[in-house]
mmCIF file as Biopython writes it, N, C-alpha, C and O atoms, coordinates in Angstrom:
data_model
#
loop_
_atom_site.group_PDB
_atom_site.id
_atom_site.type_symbol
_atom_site.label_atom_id
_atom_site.label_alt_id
_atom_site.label_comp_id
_atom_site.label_asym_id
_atom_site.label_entity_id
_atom_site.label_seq_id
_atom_site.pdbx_PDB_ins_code
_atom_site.Cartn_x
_atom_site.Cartn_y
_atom_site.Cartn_z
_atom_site.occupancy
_atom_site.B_iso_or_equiv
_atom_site.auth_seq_id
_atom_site.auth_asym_id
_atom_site.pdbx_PDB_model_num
ATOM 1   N N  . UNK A ? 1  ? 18.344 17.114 -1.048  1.0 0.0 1  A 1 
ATOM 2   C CA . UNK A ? 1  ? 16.977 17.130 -1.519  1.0 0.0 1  A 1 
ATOM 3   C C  . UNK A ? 1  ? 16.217 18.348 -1.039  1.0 0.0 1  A 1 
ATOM 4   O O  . UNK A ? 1  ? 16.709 19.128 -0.223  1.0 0.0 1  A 1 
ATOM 5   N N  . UNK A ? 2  ? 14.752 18.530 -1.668  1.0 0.0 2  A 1 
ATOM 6   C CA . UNK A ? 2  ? 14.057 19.391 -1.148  1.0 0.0 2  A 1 
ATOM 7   C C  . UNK A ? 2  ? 12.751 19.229 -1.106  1.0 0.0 2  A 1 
ATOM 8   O O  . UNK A ? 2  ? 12.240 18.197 -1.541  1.0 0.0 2  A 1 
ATOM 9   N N  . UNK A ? 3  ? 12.141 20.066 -0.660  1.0 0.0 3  A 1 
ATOM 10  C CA . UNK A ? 3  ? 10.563 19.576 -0.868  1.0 0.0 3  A 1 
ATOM 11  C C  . UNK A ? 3  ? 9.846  19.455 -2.153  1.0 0.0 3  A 1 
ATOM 12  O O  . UNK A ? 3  ? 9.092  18.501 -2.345  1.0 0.0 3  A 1 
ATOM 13  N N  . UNK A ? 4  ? 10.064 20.489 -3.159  1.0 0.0 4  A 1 
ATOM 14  C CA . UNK A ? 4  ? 10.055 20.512 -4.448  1.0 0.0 4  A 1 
ATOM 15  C C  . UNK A ? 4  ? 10.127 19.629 -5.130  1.0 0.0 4  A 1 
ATOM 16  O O  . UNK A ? 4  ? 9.315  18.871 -5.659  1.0 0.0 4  A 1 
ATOM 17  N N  . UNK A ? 5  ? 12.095 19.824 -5.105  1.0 0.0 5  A 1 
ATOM 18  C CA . UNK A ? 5  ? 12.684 18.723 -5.836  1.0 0.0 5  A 1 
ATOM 19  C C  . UNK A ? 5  ? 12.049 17.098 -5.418  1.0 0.0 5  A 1 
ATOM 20  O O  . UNK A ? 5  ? 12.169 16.114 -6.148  1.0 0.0 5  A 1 
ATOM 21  N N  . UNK A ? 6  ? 11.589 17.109 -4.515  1.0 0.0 6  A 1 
ATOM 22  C CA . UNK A ? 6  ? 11.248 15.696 -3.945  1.0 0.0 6  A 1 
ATOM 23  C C  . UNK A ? 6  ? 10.379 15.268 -4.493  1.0 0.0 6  A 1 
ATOM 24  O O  . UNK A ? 6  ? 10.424 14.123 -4.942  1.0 0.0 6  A 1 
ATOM 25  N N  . UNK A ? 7  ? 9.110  16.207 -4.653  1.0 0.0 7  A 1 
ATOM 26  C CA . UNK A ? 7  ? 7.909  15.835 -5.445  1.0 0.0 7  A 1 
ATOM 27  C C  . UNK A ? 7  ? 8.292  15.516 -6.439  1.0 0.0 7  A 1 
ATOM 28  O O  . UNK A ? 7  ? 8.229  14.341 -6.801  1.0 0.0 7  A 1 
ATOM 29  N N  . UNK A ? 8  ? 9.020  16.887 -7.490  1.0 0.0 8  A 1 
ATOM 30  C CA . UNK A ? 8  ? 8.910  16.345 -9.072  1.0 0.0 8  A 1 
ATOM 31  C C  . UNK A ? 8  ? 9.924  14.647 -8.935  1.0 0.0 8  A 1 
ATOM 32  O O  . UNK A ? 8  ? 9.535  13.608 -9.469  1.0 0.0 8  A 1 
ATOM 33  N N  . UNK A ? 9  ? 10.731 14.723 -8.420  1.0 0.0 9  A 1 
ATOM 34  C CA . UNK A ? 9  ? 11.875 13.465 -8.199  1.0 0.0 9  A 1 
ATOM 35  C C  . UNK A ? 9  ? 11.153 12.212 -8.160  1.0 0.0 9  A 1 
ATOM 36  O O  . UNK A ? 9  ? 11.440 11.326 -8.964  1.0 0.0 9  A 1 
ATOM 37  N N  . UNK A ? 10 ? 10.160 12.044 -7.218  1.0 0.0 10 A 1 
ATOM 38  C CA . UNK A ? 10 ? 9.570  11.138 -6.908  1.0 0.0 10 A 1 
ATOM 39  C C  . UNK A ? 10 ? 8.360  10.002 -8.088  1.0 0.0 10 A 1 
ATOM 40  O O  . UNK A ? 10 ? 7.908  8.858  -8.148  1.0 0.0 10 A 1 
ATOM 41  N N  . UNK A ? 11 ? 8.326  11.481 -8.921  1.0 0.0 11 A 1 
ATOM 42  C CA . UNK A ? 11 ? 7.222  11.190 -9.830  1.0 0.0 11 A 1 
ATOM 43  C C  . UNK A ? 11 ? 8.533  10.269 -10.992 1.0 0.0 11 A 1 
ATOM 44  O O  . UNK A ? 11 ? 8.047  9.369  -11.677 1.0 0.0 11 A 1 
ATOM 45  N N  . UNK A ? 12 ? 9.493  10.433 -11.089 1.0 0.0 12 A 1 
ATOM 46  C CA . UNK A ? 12 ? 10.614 10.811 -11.928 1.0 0.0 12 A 1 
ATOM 47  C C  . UNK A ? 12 ? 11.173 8.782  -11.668 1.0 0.0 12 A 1 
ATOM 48  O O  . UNK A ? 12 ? 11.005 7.829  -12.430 1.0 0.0 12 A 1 
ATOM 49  N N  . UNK A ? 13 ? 11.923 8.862  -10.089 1.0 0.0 13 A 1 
ATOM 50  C CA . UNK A ? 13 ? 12.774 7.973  -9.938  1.0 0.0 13 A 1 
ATOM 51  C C  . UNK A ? 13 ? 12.622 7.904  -8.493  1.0 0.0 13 A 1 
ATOM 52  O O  . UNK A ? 13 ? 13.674 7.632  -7.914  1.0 0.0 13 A 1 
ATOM 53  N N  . UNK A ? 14 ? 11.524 8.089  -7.692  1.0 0.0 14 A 1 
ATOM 54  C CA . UNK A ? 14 ? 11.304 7.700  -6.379  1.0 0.0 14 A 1 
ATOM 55  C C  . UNK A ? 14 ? 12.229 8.674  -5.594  1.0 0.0 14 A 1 
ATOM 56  O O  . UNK A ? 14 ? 13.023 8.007  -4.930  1.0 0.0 14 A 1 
ATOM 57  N N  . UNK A ? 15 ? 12.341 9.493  -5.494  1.0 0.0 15 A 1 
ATOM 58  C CA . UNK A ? 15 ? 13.410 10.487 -5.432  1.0 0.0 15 A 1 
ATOM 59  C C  . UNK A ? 15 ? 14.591 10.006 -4.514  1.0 0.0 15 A 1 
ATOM 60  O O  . UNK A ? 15 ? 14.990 10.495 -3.457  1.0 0.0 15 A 1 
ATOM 61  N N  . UNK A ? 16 ? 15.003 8.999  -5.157  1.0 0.0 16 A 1 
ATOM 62  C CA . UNK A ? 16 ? 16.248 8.043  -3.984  1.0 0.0 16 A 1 
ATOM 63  C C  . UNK A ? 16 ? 17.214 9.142  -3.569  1.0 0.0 16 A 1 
ATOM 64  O O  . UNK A ? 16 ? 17.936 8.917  -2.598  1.0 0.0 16 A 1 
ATOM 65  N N  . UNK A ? 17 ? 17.315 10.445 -4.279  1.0 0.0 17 A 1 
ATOM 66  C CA . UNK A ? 17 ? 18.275 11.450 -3.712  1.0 0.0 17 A 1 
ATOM 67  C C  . UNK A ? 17 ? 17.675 12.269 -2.614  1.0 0.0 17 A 1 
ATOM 68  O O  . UNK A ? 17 ? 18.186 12.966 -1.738  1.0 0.0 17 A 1 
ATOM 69  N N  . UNK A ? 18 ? 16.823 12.070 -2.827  1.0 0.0 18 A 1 
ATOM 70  C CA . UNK A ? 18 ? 15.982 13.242 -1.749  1.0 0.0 18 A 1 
ATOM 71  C C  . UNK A ? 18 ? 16.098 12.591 0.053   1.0 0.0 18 A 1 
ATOM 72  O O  . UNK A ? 18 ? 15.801 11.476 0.482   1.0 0.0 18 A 1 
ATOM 73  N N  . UNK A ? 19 ? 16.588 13.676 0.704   1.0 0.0 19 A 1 
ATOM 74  C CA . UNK A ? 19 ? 16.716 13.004 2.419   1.0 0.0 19 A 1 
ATOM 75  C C  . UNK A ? 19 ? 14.956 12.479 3.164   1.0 0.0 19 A 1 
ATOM 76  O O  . UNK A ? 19 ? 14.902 11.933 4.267   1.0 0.0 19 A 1 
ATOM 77  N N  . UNK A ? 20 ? 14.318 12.626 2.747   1.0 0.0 20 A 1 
ATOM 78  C CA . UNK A ? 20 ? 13.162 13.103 2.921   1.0 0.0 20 A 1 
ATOM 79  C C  . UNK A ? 20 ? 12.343 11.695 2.280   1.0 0.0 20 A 1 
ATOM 80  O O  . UNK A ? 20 ? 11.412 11.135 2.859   1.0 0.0 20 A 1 
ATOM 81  N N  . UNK A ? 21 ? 12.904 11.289 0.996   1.0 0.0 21 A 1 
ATOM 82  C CA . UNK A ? 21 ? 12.531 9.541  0.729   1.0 0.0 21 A 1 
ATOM 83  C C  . UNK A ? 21 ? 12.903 8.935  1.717   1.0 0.0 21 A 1 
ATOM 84  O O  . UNK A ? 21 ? 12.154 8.302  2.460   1.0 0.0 21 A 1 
ATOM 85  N N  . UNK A ? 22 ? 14.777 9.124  1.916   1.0 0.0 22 A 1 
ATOM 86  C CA . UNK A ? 22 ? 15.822 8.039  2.103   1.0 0.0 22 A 1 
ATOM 87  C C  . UNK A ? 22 ? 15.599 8.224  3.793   1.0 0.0 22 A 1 
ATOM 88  O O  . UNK A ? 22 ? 16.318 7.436  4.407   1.0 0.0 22 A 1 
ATOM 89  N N  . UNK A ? 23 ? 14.735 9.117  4.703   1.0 0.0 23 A 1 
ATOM 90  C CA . UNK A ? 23 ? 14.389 8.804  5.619   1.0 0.0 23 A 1 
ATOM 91  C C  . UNK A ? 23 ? 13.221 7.935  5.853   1.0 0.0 23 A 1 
ATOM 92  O O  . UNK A ? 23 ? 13.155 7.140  6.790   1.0 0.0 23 A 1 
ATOM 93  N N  . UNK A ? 24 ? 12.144 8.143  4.817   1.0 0.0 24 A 1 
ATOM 94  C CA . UNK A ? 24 ? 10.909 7.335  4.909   1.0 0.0 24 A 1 
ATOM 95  C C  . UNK A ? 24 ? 11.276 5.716  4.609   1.0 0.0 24 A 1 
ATOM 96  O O  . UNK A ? 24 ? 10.754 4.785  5.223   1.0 0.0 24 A 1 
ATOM 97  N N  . UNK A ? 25 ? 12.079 5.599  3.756   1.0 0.0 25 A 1 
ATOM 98  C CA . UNK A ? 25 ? 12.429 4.192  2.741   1.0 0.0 25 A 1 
ATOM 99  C C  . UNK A ? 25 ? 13.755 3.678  4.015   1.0 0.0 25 A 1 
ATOM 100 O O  . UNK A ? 25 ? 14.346 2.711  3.534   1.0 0.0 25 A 1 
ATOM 101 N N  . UNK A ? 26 ? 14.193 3.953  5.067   1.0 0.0 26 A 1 
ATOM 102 C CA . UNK A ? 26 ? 15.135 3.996  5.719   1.0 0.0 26 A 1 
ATOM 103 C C  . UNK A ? 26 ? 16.615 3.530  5.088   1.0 0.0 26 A 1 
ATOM 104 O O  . UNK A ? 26 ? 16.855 3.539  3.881   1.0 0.0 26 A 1 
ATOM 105 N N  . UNK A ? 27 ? 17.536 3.134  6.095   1.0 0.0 27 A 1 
ATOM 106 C CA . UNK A ? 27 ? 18.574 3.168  5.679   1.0 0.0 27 A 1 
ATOM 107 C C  . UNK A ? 27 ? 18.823 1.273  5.100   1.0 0.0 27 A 1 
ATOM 108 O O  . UNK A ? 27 ? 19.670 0.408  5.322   1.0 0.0 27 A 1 
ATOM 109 N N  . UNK A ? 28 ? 17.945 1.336  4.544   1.0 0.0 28 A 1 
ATOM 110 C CA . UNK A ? 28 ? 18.126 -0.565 4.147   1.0 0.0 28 A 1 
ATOM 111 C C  . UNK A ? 28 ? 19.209 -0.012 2.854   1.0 0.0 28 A 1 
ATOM 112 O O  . UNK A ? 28 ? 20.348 -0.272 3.242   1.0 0.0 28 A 1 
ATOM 113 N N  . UNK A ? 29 ? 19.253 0.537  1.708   1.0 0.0 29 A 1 
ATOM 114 C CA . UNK A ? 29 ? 20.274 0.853  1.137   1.0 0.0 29 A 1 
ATOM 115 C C  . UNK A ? 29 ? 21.459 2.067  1.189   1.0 0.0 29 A 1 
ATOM 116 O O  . UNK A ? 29 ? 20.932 3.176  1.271   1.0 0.0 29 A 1 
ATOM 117 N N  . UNK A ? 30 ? 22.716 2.102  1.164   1.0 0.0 30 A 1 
ATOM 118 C CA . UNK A ? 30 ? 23.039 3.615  1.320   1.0 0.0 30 A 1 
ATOM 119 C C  . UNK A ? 30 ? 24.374 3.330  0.284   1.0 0.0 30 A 1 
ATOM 120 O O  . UNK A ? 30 ? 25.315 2.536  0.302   1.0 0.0 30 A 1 
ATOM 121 N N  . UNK A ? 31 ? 23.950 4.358  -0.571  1.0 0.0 31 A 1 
ATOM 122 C CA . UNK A ? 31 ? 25.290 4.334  -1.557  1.0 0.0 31 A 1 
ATOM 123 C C  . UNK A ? 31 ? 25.629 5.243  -2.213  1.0 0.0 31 A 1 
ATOM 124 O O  . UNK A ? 31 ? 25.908 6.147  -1.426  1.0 0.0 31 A 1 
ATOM 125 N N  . UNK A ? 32 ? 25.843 5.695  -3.635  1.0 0.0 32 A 1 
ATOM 126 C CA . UNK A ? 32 ? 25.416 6.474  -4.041  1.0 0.0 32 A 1 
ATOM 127 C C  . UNK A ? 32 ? 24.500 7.473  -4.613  1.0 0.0 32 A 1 
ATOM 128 O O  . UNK A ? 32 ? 24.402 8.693  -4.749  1.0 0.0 32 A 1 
ATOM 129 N N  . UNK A ? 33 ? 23.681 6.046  -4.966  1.0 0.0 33 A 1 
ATOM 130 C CA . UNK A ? 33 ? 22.289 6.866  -5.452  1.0 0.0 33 A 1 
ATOM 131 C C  . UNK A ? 33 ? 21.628 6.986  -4.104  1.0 0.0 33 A 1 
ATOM 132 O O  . UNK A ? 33 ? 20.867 7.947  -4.223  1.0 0.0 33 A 1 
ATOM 133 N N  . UNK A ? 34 ? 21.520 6.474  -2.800  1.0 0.0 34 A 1 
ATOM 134 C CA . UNK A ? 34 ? 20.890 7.095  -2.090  1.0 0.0 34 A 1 
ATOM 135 C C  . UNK A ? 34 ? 22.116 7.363  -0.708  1.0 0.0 34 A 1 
ATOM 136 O O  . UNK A ? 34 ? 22.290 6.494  0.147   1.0 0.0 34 A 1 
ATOM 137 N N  . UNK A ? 35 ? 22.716 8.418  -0.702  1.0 0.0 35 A 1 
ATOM 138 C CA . UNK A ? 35 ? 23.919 8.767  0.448   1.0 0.0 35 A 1 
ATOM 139 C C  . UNK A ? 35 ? 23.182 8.850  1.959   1.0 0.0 35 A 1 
ATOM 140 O O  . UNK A ? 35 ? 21.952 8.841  2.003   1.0 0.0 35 A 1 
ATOM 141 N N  . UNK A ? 36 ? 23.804 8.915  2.927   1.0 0.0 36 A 1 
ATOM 142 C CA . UNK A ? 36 ? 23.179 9.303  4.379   1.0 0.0 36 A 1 
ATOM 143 C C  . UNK A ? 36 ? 22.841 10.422 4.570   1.0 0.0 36 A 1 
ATOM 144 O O  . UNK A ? 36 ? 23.598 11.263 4.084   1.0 0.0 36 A 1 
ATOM 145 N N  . UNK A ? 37 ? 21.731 10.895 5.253   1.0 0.0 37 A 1 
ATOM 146 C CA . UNK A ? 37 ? 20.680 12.506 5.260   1.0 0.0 37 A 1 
ATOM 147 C C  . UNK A ? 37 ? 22.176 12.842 6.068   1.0 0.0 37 A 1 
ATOM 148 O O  . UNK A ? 37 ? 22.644 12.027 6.862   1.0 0.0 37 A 1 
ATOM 149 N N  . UNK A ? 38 ? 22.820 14.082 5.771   1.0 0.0 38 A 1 
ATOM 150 C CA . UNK A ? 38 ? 23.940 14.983 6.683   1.0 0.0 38 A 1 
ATOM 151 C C  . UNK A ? 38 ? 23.062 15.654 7.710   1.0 0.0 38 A 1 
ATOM 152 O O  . UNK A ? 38 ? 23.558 16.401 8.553   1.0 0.0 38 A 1 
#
């Protein structure tokens, strides 16, 4: 993810790809649509 991409993403599909959601939204799901921040 990025900061960018996060915004437009978010507006889009909650940006479940973005590390930067999937840290705020924590790790209650981890799969593909949302993988672990590397």
């Amino acid at each position: 993810g990025g900061s960018s991409r996060g915004a437009a993403a978010r507006d889009r599909s909650g940006a479940s790809r973005c590390r930067s959601t999937y840290r705020r939204r924590g790790a209650g799901r981890v799969g593909a649509d949302n993988p672990p921040p590397l």
